[in-house]
C-alpha positions as CSV (number, residue, x, y, z in Angstrom):
1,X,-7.7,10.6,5.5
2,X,-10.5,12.7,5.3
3,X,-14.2,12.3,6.3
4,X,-16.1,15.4,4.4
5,X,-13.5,15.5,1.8
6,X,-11.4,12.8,-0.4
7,X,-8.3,14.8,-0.8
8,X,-5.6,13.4,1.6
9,X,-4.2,16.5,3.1
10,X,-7.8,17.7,4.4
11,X,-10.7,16.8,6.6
12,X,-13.1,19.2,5.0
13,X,-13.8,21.1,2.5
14,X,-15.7,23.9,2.5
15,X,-16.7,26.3,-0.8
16,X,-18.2,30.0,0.6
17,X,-18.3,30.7,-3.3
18,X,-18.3,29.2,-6.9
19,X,-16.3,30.9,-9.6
20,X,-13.0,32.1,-10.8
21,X,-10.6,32.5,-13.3
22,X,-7.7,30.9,-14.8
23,X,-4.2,32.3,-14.8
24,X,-1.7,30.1,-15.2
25,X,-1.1,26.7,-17.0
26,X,-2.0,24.5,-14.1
27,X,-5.5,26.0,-14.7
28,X,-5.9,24.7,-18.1
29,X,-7.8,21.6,-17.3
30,X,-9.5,23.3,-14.0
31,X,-11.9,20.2,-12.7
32,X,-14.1,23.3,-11.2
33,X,-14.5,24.6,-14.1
34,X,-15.2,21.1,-16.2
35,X,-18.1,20.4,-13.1
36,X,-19.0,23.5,-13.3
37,X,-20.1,23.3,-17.1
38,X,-21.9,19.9,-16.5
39,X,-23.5,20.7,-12.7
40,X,-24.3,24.8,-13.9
41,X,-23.3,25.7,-10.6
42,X,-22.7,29.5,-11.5
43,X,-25.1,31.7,-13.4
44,X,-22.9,32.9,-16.5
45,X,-20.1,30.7,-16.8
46,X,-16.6,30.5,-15.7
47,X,-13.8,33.3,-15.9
48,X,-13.3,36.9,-16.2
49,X,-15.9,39.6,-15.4
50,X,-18.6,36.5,-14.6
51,X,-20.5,36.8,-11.7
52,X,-19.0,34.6,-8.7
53,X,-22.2,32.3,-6.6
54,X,-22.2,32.8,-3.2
55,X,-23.0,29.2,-1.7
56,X,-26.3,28.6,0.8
57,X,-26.6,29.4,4.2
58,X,-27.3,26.1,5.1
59,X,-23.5,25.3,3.6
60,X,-22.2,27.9,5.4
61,X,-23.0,26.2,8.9
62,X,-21.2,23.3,8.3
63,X,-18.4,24.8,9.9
64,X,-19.4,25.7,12.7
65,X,-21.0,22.2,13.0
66,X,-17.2,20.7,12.8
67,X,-16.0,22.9,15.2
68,X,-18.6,21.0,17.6
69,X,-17.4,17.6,16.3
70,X,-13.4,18.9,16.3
71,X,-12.6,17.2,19.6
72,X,-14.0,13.9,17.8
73,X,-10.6,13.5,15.1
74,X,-8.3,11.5,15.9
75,X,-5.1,10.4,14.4
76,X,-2.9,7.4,14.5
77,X,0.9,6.9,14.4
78,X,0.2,5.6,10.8
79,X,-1.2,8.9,9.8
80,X,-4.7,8.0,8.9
81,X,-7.1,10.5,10.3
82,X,-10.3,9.4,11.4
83,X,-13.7,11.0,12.9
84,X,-14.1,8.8,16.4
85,X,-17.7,7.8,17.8
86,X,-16.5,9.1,21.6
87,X,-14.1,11.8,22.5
88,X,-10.5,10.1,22.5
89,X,-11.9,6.5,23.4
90,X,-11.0,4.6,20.3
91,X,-9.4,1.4,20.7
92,X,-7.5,1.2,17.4
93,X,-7.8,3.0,14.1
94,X,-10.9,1.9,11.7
95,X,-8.8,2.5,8.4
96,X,-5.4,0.4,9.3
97,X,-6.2,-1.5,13.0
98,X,-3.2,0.8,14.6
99,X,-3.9,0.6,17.9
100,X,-2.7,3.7,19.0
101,X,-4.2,7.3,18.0
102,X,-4.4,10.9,19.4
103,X,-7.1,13.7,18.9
104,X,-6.0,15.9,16.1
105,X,-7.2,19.5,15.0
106,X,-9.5,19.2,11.8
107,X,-7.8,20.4,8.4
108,X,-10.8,22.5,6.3
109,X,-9.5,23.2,2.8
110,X,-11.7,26.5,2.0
111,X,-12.5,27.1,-1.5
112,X,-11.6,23.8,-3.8
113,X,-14.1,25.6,-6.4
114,X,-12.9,28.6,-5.9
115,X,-10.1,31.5,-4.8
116,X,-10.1,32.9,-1.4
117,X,-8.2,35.9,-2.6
118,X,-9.9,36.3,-6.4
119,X,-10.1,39.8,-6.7
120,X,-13.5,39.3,-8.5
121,X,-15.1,38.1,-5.4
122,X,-17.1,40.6,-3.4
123,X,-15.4,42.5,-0.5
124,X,-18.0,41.4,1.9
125,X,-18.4,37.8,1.0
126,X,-14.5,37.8,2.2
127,X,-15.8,39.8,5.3
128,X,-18.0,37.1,5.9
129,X,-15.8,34.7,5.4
130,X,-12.7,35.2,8.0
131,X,-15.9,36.6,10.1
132,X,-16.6,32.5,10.4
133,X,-12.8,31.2,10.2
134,X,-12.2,33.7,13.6
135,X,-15.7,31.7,15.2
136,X,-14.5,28.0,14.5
137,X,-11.2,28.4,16.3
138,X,-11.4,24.8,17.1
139,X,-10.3,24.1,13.0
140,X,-7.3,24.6,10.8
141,X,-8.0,26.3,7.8
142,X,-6.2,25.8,4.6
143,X,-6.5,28.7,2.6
144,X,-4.9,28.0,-0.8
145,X,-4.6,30.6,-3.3
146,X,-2.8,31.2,-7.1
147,X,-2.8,34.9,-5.9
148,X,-0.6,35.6,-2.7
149,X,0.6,38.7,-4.2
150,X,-3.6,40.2,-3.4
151,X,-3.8,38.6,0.1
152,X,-2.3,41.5,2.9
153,X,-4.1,44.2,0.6
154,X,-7.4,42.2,0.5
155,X,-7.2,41.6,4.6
156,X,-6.3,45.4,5.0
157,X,-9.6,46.2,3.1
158,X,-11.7,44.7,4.7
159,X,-10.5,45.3,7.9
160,X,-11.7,49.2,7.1
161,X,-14.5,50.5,5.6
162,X,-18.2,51.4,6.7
163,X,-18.9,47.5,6.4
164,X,-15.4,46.2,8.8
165,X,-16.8,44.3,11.7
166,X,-13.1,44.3,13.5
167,X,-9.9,45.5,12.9
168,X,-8.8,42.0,11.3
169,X,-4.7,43.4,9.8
170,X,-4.4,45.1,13.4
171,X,-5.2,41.8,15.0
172,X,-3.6,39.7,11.7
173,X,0.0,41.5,11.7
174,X,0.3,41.6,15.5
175,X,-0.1,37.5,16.2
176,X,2.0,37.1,12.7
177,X,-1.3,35.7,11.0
178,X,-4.4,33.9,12.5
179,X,-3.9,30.8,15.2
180,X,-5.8,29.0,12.8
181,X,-5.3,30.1,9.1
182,X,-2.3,28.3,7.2
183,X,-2.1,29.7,4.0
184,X,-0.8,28.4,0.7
185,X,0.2,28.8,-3.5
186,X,0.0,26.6,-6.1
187,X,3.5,26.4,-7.7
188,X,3.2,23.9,-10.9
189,X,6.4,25.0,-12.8
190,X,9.5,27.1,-11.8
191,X,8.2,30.2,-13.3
192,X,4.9,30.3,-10.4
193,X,7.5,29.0,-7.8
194,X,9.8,32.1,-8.9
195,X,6.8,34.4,-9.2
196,X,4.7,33.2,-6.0
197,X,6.7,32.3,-3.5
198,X,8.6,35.6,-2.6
199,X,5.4,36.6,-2.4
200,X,3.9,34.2,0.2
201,X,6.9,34.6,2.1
202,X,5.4,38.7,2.3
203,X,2.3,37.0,4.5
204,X,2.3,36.6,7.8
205,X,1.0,33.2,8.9
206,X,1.1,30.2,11.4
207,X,2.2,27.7,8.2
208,X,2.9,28.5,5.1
209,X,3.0,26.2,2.3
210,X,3.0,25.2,-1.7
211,X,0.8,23.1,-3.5
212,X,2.6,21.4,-6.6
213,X,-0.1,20.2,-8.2
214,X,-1.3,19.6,-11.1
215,X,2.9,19.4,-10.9
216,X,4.1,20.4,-15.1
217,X,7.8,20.3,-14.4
218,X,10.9,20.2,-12.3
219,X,11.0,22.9,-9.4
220,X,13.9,24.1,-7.5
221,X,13.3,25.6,-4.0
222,X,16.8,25.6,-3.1
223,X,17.1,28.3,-5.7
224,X,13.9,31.2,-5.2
225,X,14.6,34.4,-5.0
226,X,13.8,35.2,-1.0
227,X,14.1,38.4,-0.4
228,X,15.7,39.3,3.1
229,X,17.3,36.1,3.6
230,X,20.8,34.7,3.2
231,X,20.2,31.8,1.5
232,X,18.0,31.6,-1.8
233,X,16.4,28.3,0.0
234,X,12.7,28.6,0.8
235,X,12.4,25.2,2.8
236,X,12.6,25.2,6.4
237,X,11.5,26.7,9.7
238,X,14.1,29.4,9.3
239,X,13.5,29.9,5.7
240,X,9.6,30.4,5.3
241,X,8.0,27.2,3.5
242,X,6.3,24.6,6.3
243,X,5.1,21.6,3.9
244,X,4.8,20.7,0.5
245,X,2.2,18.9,-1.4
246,X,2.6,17.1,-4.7
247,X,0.6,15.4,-6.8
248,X,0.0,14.9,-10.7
249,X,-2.9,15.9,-13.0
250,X,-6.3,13.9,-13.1
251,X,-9.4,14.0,-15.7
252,X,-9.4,13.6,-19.4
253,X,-7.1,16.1,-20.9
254,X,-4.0,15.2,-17.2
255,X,-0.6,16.1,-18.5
256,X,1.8,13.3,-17.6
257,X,4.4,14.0,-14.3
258,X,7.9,12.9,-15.0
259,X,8.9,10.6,-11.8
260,X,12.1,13.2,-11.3
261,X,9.9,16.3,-10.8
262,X,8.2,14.4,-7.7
263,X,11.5,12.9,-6.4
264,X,13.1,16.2,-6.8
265,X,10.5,17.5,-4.6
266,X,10.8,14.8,-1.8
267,X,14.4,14.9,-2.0
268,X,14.6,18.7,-1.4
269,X,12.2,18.7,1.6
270,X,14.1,15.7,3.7
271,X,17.2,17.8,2.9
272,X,15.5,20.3,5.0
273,X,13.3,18.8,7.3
274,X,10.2,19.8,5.4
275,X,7.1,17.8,5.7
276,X,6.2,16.5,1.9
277,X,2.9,15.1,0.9
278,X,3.0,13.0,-2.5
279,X,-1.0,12.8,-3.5
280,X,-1.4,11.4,-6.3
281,X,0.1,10.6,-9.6
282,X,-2.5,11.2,-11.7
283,X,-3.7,9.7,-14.3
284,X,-0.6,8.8,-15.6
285,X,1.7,5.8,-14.5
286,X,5.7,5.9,-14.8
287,X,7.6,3.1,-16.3
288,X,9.8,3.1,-12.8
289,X,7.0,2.7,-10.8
290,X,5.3,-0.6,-12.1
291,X,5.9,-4.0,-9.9
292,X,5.4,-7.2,-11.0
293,X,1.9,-8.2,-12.0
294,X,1.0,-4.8,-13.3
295,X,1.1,-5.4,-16.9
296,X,-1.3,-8.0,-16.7
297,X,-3.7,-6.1,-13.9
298,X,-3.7,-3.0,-15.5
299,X,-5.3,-1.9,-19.2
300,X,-2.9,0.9,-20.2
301,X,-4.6,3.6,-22.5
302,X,-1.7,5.2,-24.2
303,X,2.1,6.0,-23.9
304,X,3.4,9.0,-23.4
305,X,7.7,9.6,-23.7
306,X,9.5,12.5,-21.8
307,X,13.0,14.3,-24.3
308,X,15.1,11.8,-22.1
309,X,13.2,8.6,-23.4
310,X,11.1,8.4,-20.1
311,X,7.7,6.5,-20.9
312,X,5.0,6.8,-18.8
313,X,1.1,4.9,-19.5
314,X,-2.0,6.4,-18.8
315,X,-3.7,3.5,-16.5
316,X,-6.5,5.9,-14.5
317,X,-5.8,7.9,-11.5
318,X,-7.5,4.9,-9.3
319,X,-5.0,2.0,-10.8
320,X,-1.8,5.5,-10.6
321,X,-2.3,5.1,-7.2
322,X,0.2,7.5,-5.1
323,X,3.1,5.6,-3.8
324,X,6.3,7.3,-4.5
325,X,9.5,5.0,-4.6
326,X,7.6,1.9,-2.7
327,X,5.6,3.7,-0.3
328,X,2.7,6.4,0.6
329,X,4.1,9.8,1.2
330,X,1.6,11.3,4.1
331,X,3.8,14.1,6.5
332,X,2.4,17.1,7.3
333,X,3.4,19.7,9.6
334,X,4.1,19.4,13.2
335,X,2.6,22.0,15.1
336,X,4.4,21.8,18.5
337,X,7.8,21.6,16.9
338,X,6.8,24.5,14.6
339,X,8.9,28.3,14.9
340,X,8.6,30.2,11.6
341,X,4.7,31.3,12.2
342,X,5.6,33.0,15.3
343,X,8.3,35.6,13.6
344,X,8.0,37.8,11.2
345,X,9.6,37.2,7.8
């Protein structure tokens, strides 16, 4: 689904900066921070009062170079996304043979190594940053952060200042967030979806939308508190929340993803007509989800048992896989069809 970038809700994936630091549990095995010890991409480490490394020039063009190539993506009506050799003149689709696709806007997830919003980033290098998002209008930009409660008082500094190229707030809080700009939180238990949410709902923006990944427990959305609204549910056009993504933990140390915590998930968005994304399961396999042949095919590491005698085998993210109840989970929002960025919250 993605030609820069192998994560299945993106295109691209573009880092402006290396660096950050951990607050929460889904950070605990951080794979930024685990490549950043072996690839010594920042000068003094991870975390806390270390220096964040502003990434090459050269990097930062990409961009602009796929907002060149944007007419180029296409899409079929089986959801793969694909980069075509001629504007809108592909026969069938290269990953499944579908013969029928459309040109689609390019998905760039900013900052997989980083935090757009980490407030130990440098006022400028965020300048610079939105500086570039407001050139390469031709691109969506996912902008996924652990932080939404920094976001409107980051964008309102450096919108002012000696340094502020344009007014970006003024322009920001009139359209109800950037044409382009989707932005996103990382909700891995109930207590982040409790904490975070509210506050996304605060940002104005085209789509908003939660990352459940790596996903540690059972999450209710029916049930946030949503300040200004009649109903505690945060799914829905008239609600706030435009797509969810879910996925388990990879990498040595994963923590195992109880089958219910993902089905929860899927369940609650078709209640509401939410887009939901199921990316991976991680490392770990569930018990429910093996089909006949797999005890043979795969080589099973160890067992792990969930308090209501669940059992699930770590088999390698690759052999997981990420079909949820006999089938790939691969919606994503709508655009056309799409309300709740053009309103206030």
């Amino acid at each position: 689904m993605a030609e820069n970038s192998k994560i299945e809700w993106c295109d691209h994936t573009f880092n402006p900066w290396i660096g950050c630091t951990k607050v929460s549990p889904g950070c605990a095995n951080c794979y930024a921070d685990a490549q950043d010890k072996f690839r010594k991409w920042t000068p003094e480490g991870w975390g806390a009062g270390k220096p964040r490394k502003r990434t090459s020039a050269a990097n930062w063009l990409l961009p602009l170079k796929w907002n060149i190539q944007a007419p180029l993506f296409m899409q079929c009506t089986q959801g793969c996304r694909f980069q075509s050799t001629e504007a809108g003149l592909e026969d069938f689709c290269p990953v499944c043979g579908d013969p029928q696709a459309d040109t689609v806007r390019p998905r760039v997830f900013c900052a997989s190594l980083a935090d757009v919003f980490d407030p130990e980033v440098p006022s400028a290098w965020r300048r610079d940053l939105f500086f570039l998002i407001t050139q390469c209008h031709h691109l969506d930009w996912l902008l996924l952060t652990k932080r939404p409660e920094l976001v409107v008082g980051q964008l309102k500094e450096i919108s002012h200042g000696p340094d502020a190229r344009w007014d970006l707030w003024a322009d920001w809080e009139q359209s109800n967030g950037l044409p382009n700009v989707w932005i996103g939180t990382t909700v891995e238990d109930q207590q982040r979806a409790d904490e975070r949410i509210p506050e996304l709902l605060h940002i104005p923006a085209r789509v908003r939308f939660l990352s459940c990944e790596p996903l540690l427990g059972p999450v209710d959305l029916m049930h946030v508190s949503t300040p200004r609204r009649q109903s505690d549910c945060c799914l829905g056009k008239d609600c706030g929340i435009d797509w969810v993504i879910c996925g388990g933990e990879s990498g040595p140390n994963a923590r195992p993803m109880h089958p219910n915590w993902a089905r929860g998930l899927r369940d609650q968005c078709q209640a509401a007509g939410v887009p939901f994304l199921f990316k991976q399961w991680g490392e770990w396999l569930p018990g429910c989800q093996y089909v006949e042949g797999d005890k043979e095919r795969l080589h099973e590491k160890a067992q792990h048992t969930f308090d209501d005698d669940n059992h699930s085998w770590w088999v390698g993210k690759h052999a997981a896989g990420r079909q949820l109840a006999g089938r790939e989970w691969n919606e994503s929002p709508e655009l056309d069809n799409l309300t709740s960025g053009g309103r206030e919250r």
